[in-house]
Each structure stands twice: as C-alpha cells, then as structure tokens.
C-alpha positions as a printed NumPy array, in Angstrom:
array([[  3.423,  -7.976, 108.983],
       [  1.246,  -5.017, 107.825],
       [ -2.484,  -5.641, 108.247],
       [ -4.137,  -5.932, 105.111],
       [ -6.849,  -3.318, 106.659],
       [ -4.499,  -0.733, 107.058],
       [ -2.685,  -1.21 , 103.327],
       [ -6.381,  -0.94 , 101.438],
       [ -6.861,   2.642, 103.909],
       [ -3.38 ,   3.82 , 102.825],
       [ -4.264,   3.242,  99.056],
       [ -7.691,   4.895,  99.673],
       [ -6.512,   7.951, 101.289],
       [ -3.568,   8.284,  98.374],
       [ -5.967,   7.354,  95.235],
       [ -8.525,  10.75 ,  96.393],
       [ -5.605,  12.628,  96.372],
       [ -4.29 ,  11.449,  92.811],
       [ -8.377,  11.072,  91.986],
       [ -8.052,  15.502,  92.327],
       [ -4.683,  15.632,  90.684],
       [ -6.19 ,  13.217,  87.427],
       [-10.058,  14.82 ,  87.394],
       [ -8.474,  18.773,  86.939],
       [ -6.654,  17.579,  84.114],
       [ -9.821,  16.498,  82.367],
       [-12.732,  18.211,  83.729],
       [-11.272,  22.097,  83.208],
       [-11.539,  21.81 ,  78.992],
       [-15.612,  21.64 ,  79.728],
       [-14.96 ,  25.044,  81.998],
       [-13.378,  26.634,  79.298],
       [-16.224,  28.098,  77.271],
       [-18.073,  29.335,  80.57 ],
       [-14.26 ,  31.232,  81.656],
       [-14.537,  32.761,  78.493],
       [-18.087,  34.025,  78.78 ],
       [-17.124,  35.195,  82.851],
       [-14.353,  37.173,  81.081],
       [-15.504,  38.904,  78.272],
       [-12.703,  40.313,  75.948],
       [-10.075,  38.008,  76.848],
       [ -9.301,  35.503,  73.937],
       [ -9.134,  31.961,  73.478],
       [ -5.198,  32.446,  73.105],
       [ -5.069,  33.677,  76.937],
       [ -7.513,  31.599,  78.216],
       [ -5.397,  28.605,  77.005],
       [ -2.96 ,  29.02 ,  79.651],
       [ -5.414,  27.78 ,  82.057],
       [ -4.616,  23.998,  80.533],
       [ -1.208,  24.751,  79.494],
       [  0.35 ,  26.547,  82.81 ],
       [ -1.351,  23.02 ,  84.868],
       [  0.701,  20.851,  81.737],
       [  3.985,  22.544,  81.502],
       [  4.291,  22.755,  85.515],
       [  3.06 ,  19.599,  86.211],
       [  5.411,  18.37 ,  83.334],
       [  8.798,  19.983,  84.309],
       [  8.375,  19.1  ,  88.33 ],
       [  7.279,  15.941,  88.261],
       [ 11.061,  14.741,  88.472],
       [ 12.512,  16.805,  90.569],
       [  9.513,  17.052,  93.167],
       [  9.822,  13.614,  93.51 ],
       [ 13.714,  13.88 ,  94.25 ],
       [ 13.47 ,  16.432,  96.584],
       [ 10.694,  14.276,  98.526],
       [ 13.035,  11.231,  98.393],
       [ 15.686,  13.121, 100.115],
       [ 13.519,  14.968, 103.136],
       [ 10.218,  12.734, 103.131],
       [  7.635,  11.109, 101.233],
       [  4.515,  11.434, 104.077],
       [  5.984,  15.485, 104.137],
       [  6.344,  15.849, 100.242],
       [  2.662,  14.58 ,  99.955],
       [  1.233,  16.87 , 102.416],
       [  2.862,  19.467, 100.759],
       [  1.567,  18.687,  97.955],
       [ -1.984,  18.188,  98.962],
       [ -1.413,  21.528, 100.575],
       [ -0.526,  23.873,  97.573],
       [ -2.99 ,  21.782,  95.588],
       [ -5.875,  23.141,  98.147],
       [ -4.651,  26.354,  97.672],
       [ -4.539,  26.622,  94.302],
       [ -7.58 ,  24.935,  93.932],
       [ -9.122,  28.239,  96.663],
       [ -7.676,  30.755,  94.864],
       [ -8.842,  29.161,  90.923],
       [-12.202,  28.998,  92.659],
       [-11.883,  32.842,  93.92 ],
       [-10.1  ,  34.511,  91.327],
       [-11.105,  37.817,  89.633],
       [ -9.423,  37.699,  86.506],
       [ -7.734,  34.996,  84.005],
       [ -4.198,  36.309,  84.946],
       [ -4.871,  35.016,  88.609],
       [ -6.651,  31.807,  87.234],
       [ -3.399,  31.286,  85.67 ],
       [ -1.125,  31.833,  88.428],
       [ -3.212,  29.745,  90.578],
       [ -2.741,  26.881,  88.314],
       [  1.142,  27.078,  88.509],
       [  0.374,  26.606,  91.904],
       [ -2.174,  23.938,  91.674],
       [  0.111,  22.351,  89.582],
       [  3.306,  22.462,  91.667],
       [  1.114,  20.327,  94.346],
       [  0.009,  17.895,  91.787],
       [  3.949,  17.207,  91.088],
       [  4.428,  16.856,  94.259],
       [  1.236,  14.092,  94.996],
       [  1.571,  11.838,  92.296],
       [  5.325,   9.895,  92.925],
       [  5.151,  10.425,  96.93 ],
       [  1.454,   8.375,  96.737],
       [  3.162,   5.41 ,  94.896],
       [  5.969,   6.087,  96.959],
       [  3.587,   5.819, 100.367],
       [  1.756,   3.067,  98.739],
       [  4.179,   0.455,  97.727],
       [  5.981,  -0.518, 101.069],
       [  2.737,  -1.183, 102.665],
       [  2.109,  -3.964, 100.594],
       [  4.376,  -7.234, 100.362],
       [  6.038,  -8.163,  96.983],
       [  3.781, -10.574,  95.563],
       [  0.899,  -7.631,  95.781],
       [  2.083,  -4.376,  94.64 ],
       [  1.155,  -5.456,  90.795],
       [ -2.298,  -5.281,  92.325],
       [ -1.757,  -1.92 ,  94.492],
       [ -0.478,  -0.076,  91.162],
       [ -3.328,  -1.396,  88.751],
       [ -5.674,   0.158,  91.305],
       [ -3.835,   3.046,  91.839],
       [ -2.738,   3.671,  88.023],
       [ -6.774,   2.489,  87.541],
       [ -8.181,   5.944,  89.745],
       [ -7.451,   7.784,  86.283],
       [ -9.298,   6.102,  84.502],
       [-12.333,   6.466,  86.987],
       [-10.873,  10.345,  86.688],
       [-11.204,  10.286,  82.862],
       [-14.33 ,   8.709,  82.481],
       [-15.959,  10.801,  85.634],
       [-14.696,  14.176,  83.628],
       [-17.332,  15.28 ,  81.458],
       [-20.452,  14.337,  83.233],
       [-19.291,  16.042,  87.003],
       [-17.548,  18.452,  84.831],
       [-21.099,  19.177,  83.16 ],
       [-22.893,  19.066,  85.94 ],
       [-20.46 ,  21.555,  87.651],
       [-20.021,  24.116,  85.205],
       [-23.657,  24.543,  84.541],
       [-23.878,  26.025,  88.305],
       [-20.299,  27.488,  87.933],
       [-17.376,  26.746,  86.418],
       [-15.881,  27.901,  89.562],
       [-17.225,  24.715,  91.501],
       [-14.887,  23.005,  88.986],
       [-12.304,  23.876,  91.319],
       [-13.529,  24.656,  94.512],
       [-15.203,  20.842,  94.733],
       [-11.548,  19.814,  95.657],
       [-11.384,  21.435,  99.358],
       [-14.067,  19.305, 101.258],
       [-12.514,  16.228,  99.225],
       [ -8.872,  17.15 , 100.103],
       [ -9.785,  18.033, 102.914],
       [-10.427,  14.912, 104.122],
       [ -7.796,  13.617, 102.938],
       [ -5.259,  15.782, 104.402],
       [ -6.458,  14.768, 107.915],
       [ -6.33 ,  10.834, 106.991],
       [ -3.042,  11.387, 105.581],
       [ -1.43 ,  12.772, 108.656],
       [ -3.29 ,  10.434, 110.954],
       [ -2.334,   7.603, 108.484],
       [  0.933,   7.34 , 106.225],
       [  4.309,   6.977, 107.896],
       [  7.002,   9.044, 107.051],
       [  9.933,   7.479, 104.267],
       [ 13.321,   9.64 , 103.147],
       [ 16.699,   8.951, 101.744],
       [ 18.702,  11.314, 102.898],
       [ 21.145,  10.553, 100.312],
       [ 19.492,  11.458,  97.124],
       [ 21.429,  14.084,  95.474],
       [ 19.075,  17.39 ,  94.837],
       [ 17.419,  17.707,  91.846],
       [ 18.516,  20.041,  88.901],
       [ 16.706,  23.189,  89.439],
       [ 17.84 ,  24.854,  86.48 ],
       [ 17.528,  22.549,  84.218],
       [ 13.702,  22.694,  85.588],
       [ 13.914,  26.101,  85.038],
       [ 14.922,  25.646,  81.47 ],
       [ 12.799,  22.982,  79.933],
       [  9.277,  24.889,  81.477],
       [ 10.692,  27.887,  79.772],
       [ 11.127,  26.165,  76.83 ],
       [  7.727,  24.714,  76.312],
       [  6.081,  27.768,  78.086],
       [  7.846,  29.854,  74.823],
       [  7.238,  27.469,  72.063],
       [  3.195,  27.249,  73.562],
       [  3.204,  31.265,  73.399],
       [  4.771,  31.652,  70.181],
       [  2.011,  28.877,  68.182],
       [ -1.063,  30.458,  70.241],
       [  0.361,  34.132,  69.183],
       [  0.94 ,  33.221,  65.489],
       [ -2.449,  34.375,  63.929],
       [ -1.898,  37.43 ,  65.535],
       [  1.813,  37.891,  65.067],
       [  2.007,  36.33 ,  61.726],
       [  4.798,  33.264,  61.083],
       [  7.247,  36.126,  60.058],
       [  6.652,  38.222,  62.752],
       [ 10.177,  38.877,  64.863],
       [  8.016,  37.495,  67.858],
       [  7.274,  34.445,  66.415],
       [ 10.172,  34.293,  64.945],
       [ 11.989,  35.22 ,  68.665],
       [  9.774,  32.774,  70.377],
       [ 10.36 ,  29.499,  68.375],
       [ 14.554,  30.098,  68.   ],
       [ 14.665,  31.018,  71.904],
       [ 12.314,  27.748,  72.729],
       [ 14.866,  25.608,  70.399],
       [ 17.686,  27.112,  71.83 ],
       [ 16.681,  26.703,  75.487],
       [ 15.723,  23.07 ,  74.614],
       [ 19.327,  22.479,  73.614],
       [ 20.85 ,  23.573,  76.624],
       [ 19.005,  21.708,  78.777],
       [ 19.735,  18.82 ,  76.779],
       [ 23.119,  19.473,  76.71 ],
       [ 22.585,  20.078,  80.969],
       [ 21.283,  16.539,  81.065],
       [ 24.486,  15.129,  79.861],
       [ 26.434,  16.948,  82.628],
       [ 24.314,  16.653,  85.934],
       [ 24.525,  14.383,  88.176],
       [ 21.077,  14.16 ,  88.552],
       [ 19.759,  15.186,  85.686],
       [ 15.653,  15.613,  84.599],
       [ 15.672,  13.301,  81.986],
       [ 18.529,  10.901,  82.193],
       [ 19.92 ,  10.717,  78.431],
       [ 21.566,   6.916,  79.159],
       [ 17.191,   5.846,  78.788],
       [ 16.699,   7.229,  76.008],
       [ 19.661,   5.147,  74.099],
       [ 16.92 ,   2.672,  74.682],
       [ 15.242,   1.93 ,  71.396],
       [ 11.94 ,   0.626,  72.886],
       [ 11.975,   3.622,  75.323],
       [ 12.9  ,   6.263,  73.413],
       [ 10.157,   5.137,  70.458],
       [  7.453,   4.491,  73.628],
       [  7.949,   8.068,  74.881],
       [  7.659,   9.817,  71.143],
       [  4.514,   7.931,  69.988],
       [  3.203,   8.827,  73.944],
       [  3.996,  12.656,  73.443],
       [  2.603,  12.357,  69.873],
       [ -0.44 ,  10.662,  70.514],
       [ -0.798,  13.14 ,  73.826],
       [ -0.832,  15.665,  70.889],
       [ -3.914,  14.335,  69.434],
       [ -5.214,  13.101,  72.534],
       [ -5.635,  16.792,  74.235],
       [ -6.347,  18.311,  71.111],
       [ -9.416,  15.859,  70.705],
       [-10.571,  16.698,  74.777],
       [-10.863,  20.452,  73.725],
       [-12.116,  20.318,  69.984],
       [-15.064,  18.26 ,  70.915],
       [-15.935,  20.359,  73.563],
       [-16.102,  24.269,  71.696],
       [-17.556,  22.241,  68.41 ],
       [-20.539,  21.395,  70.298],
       [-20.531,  24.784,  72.598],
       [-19.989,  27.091,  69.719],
       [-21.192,  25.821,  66.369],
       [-23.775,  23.479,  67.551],
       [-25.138,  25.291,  70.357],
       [-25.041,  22.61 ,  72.863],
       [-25.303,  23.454,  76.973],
       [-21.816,  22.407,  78.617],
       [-23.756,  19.751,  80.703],
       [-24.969,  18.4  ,  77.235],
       [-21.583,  18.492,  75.927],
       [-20.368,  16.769,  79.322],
       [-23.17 ,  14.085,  78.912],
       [-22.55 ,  13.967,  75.1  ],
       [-18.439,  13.092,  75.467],
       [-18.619,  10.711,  78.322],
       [-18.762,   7.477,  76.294],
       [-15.632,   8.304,  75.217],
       [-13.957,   8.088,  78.234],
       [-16.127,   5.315,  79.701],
       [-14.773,   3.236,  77.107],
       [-11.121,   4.054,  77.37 ],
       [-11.448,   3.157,  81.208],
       [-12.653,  -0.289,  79.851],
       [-10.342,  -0.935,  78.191],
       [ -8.023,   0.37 ,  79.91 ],
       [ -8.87 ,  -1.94 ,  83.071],
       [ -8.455,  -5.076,  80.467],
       [ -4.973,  -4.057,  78.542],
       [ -2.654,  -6.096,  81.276],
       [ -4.408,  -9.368,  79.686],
       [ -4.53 ,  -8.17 ,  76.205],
       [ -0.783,  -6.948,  76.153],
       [  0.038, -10.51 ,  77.545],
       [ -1.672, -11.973,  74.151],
       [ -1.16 ,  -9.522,  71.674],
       [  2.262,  -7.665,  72.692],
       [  2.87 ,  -4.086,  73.818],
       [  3.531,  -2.804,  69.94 ],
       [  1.027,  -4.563,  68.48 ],
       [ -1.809,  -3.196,  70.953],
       [ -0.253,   0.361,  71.16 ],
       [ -0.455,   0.4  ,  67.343],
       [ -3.995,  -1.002,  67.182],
       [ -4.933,   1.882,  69.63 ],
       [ -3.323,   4.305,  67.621],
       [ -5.187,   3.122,  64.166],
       [ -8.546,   3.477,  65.759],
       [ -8.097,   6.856,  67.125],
       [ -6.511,   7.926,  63.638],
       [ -9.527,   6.643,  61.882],
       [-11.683,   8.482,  64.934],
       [-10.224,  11.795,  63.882],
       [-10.78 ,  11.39 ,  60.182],
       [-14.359,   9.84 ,  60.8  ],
       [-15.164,  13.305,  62.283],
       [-13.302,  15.429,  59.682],
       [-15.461,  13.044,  57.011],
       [-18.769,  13.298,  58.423],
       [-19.075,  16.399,  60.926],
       [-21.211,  19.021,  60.3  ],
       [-22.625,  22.449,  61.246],
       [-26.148,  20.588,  62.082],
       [-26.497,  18.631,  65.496],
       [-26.524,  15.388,  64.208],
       [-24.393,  13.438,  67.456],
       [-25.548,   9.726,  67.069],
       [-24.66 ,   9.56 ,  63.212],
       [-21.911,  12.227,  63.482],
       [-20.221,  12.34 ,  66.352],
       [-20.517,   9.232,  68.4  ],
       [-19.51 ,   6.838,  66.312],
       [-15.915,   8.553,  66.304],
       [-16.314,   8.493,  70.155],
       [-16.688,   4.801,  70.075],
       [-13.19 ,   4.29 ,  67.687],
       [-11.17 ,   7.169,  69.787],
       [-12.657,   5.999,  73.475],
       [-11.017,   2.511,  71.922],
       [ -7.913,   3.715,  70.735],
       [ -7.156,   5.361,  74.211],
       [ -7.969,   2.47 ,  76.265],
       [ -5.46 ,   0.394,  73.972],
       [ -2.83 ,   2.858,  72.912],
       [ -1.914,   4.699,  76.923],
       [ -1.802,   1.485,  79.331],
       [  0.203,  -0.351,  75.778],
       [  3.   ,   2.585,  75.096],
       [  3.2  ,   2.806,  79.671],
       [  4.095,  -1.197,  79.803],
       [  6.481,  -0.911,  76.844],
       [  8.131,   2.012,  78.501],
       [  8.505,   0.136,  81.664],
       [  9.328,  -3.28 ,  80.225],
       [ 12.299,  -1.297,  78.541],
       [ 13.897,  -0.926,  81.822],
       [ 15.417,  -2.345,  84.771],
       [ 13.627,  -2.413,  88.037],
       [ 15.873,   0.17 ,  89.383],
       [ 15.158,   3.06 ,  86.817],
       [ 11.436,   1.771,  86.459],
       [  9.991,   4.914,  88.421],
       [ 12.533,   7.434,  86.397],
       [ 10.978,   6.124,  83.382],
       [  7.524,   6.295,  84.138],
       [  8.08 ,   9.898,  85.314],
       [  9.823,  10.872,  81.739],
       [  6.801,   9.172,  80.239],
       [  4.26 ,  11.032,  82.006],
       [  6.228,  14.358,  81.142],
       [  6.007,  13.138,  77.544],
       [  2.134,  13.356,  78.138],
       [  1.969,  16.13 ,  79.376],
       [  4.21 ,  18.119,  77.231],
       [  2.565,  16.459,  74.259],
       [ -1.11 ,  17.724,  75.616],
       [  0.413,  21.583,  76.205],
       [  1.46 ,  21.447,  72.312],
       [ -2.471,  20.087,  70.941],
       [ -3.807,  22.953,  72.909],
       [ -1.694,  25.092,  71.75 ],
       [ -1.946,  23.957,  68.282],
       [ -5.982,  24.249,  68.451],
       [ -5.738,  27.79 ,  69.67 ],
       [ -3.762,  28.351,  66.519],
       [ -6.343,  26.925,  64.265],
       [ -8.922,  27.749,  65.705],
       [ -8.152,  31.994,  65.749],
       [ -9.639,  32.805,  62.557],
       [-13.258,  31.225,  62.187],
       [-14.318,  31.331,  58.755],
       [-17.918,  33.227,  59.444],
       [-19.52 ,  31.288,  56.109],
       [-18.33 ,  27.841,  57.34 ],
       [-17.846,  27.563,  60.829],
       [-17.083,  23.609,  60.457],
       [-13.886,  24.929,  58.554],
       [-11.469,  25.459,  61.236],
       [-12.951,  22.402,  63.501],
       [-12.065,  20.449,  60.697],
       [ -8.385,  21.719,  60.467],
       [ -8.335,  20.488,  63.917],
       [ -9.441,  16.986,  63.429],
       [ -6.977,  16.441,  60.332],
       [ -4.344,  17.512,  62.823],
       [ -5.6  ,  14.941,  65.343],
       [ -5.168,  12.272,  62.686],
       [ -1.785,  13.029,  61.56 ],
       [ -0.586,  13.318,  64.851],
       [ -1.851,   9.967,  65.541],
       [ -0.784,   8.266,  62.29 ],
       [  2.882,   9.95 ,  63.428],
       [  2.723,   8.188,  66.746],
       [  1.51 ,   5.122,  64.98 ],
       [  4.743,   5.237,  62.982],
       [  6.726,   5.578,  65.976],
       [  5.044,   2.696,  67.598],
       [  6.115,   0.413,  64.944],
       [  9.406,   1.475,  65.837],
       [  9.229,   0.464,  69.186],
       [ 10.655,  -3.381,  67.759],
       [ 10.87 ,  -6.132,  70.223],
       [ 11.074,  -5.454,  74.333],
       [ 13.732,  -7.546,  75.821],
       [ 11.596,  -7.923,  79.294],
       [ 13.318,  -6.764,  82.218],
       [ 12.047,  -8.358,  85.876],
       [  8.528,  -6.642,  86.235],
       [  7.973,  -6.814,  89.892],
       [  7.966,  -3.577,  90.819],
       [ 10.641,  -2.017,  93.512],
       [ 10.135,   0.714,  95.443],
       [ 10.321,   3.976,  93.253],
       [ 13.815,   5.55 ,  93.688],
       [ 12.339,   8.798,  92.227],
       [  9.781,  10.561,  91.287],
       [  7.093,   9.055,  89.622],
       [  4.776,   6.243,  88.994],
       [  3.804,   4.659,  86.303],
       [  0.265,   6.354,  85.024],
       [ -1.091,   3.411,  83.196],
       [ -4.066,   5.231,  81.941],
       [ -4.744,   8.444,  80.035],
       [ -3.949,  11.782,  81.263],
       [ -6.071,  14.611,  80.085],
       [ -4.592,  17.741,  79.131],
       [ -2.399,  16.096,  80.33 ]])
C-alpha cells in the first residue's frame, strides 16, 4: 500500500514541472512586443518563431519522447526532460540575438516533450484505481492554473524584462529536479519498439515549411516560387509521412484512430479551434501594445479574465459533460468564442475603450475555452479503448499544438502590412479569421455524432502522453 502522503508529494513535484512546461506556452505572447523592441530591425515574421519553434517541437516529439521513455525509463525520461527544459530556459534568458532565442526554444521544447507523458506516467501507479480520475483532474487542472496565471506574472515579468519570462523557471525547476530524484521511482518497458524518428523528422519539417511559407507571403508574394516551393514541399512532406504511418510499426500517429469518427472529428475541431485559440492569445496582446498604447503589464492585467474564466469552467466541465454530452458542450464552447471574435471585429476600435470594447468578448471567449478544450479532450478519449487512451490524448495535444503554430502564423501574415490610416484594419482581419476558424471547428464538432463510451478508468499510459484536459496556449 502506497501512503497517501507520499502519492500527493509525487503529484506535487510532477504538476511544477508540467506548471513550467504549460505557463511558457502562454506567458511568452506578452514577451513578444518587448523581444521586438530588444531587437530592433528584426520583424514580426522572425520573431514568430519564438512561439512556433516551442509548438512545432513540442508537437512532433511528444509521441515519440514518450516511447523512447517507456522503453529506458520514465523517472530518467523526466529528468531529462526537466534538464534540457532548464537549459533552454538559461540560454532564452541569456541570449544575444533572436536566432539563439529560437534555437533555445527547440531545446526548451524538446524537454517539455519529454515532461509531460513521463509525469502522468510517474503519477498514475502511485495512486490505486479507484483514484487516478482524481490524480489526472488535478494534474490536467495545473494548466488551467498555467493559463489563467499567464498574463498577470507574464505582465509583471516583462515589465522588468522579458528575459525573467524565462529565466523564472531555474529556481522553480530547480527544486524540482532535486525532489524528483529524491522522490519518483524509476518505471520502463523494455519492450516498446523505438519510435519513428523519421517520420518525426518529417511531420516538424512539414509544419516548420508550411509556417515559413504563410509568415513569408507578404514579402514573397502568393506567386512567388518560394511560396510557391514552400507550400508544395510542406504538402508533399505531409504525404509521406502519412503514407510512413501506414507502414511503421510504431508509427506517430496511428492511422487505425483516426477511422474513428468521434476521434477523428474531436481532433479537427481541436486543431481548428487551436487555430483561433492562439491567434486570439497574440492579437489581443499587439492590439493593445501597438494601437492602443497599453504597458505589457496593463495588457497582462487587461487579458487575465479571460483565462480566469476558462479555468472555471474548465474545473466544472466533468459535471457539465455528464448532463449535457461531450458534442453538445464542445459546440456550445465553440459558439461563444465564434461570437467572441466577431463581438471584437463589431465593436473594436482605435480608442481605448476595454470595458465596452474589449471585455465583454473576453467574457464569451474565456467561456467558450473553458467549455470547448476539457469537451473535444473527453470526446477524444471516450472514443477509445483504455489501451490506446494515452496515444490518443498525445495525437490530440499535437492537434493543439499544430493548430496554435498555424494562428500565429496566420496573424503574422495579416498583420505585415498595417494600413497607416486605419490601424484597426488588419486587427480586424485577424478577428474575422478567429471566427471562421471557430465556426469551422464548430462544424466539425457537430460531426463528432454519438460516443459509444469505452471503460473510462484510466490505465497506465502505454505511451506518450496524457490527456491535457485544459487549454494549451500557443499551444
């Protein structure tokens, strides 16, 4: 029998870790405008890949990092992870120019694929069967805390330095890294076939060409043989990796899930709404920055409700999708942050007005969040059996993420050619998109039909990931 002391330290010392991994994907869109400022004559294009090299690596590891620390260790794969995520974190904090910014995001990255399915992994066996519902709504819960903590430490960080954005991780993981090696015990299956590699290889490539190619366009011009390059070689290298998946043993996302109706329909309105959803998190943030002037800690203070009221909801959507259904409640969230995006493309303008402008379209999208993400997770997992219920929830949270590197990328786009007599113009391109990308996941939503419920109680994940109930940032 496991004391019930030592379970609740195990999930503390594994929620700060996935606490770090959640708050960078939320808290670095209020750094952005400050990077840009520390780095005068780099463009919004580059700086963009500061988000998007976190999403698309985070994204395309998540899977196999997970594998690999099934087959040599769980307690090793976390500390490794913890490890380059430290590092990363040091050399974001320290770096002289974007390009190393970037680079140290891969690697920041690379150790937040590696922490998120090892601490379910850890977590689960410590706690009997009847409990680990309760041990993954507080884990899953820590991004919500994450999401809603974002803007106001992100705020109050970037008005010293947007550097403290990252460095505030070390002391933090820090101490975790010294509980964790005093603490977890180490799990393996030394029988897990390796992950694909190259098929890793292939889909970051992929999304990391089709991201260059729509950030590029108002330079290059749709027409442009670089554009033109850039989208062909992104579908192209899509294709073979979908074709890979069909072939490997082991492949990243297993194609047999995605025959699925409920799954397959769970993960497009997830990557569509992610769309919106990331797209939102930055919009918000250079509206108030650039056109109405706003501090970043008043811009951090100014977005939190938002957040604080999709970590509501998001606490209550296990009852409500036991009353309402998953469809129903993903589709309600969907609505709401739809009608968010057009409130703001309806009322916004280049005049601070926030209480009669902007917050009440907080108040619909912070809803829409807390209903749509924890509603479109459970009918992913419900699709499933037990057995592929951690593959699934990792393919899901790639959907996220790969979703949240095409809004950023798509807001770069629009956003690259201000229009100097209307500087509302292009923000509002940006919130139309938001709304159409939400009305598009609302459609696939509907789709998602009737769940035949699989046995929910969670086994231990065979794989990589765990189910992230609540909403990712930028991813």
């Amino acid at each position: 029998m496991i004391p019930a002391e030592r379970r609740w330290r195990v999930l503390i010392v594994v929620s700060v870790a996935v606490f770090m991994a959640s708050l960078d994907l939320f808290i670095v869109n209020l750094a952005f405008p400050s990077i840009e400022r520390d780095f005068p004559g780099t463009d919004v294009a580059t700086i963009s890949w500061v988000l998007n090299a976190y999403a698309i690596v985070f994204a395309a590891l998540l899977v196999p990092a997970g594998r690999l620390a099934d087959r040599y260790g769980h307690k090793r794969g976390f500390v490794a992870g913890l490890l380059l995520f430290l590092l990363g974190s040091t050399l974001c904090g320290v770096a002289p120019s974007v390009d190393t910014l970037i680079a140290a995001r891969v690697l920041q990255a690379t150790g937040a694929a590696l922490l998120m399915p090892t601490s379910l992994a850890l977590l689960l066996p410590e706690f009997p069967p009847a409990q680990r519902a309760a041990a993954i709504g507080a884990w899953a819960g820590v991004g919500a805390v994450a999401a809603a903590a974002g803007p106001v430490l992100g705020g109050v960080l970037v008005e010293a330095s947007w550097r403290l954005v990252f460095l505030v991780n070390i002391p933090v993981g820090l101490v975790a890294l010294v509980f964790s090696l005093r603490l977890l015990r180490e799990q393996r299956d030394a029988t897990r076939a390796r992950p694909d590699l190259l098929g890793t290889a292939l889909l970051t490539a992929s999304i990391a060409v089709l991201a260059l190619g729509l950030v590029k366009t108002p330079d290059w011009g749709w027409i442009d043989g670089r554009t033109v390059a850039a989208l062909v070689g992104s579908a192209t290298g899509l294709a073979l990796f979908w074709i890979r998946c069909h072939h490997h043993p082991t492949p990243v996302i297993d194609p047999a899930m995605l025959r699925v109706r409920s799954f397959a329909m769970a993960n497009l309105a997830t990557l569509l709404f992610s769309v919106g959803f990331a797209a939102m998190l930055l919009t918000n943030v250079l509206f108030m920055t650039d056109v109405w002037g706003d501090s970043v800690l008043v811009a951090g203070l100014s977005l939190s409700p938002g957040p604080l009221l999709a970590a509501t909801f998001a606490f209550q959507a296990g009852h409500l999708v036991r009353r309402a259904g998953q469809r129903v409640l993903a589709m309600a969230g969907l609505t709401l942050f739809a009608c968010g995006g057009a409130w703001w493309l309806w009322r916004v303008g280049p005049h601070a007005a926030y209480w009669t402008e902007l917050f009440p379209g907080q108040l619909m999208t912070g809803t829409g969040v807390g209903l749509a993400l924890p509603s479109l997770s459970s009918a992913a997992a419900a699709s499933l059996p037990p057995a592929r219920f951690a593959t699934g929830s990792a393919v899901l949270t790639m959907s996220r993420q790969l979703g949240s590197v095409l809004g950023v990328a798509i807001v770069v786009a629009l956003l690259a050619s201000p229009d100097a007599s209307d500087p509302v113009a292009s923000f509002r391109h940006c919130w139309l998109m938001i709304a159409v990308a939400s009305l598009l996941g609302l459609a696939a939503a509907r789709a998602i039909g009737t769940i035949h419920q699989h046995t929910t109680a969670p086994a231990p994940p065979e794989t990589a990931a765990a189910p992230v109930v609540v909403g990712s940032g930028v991813g």
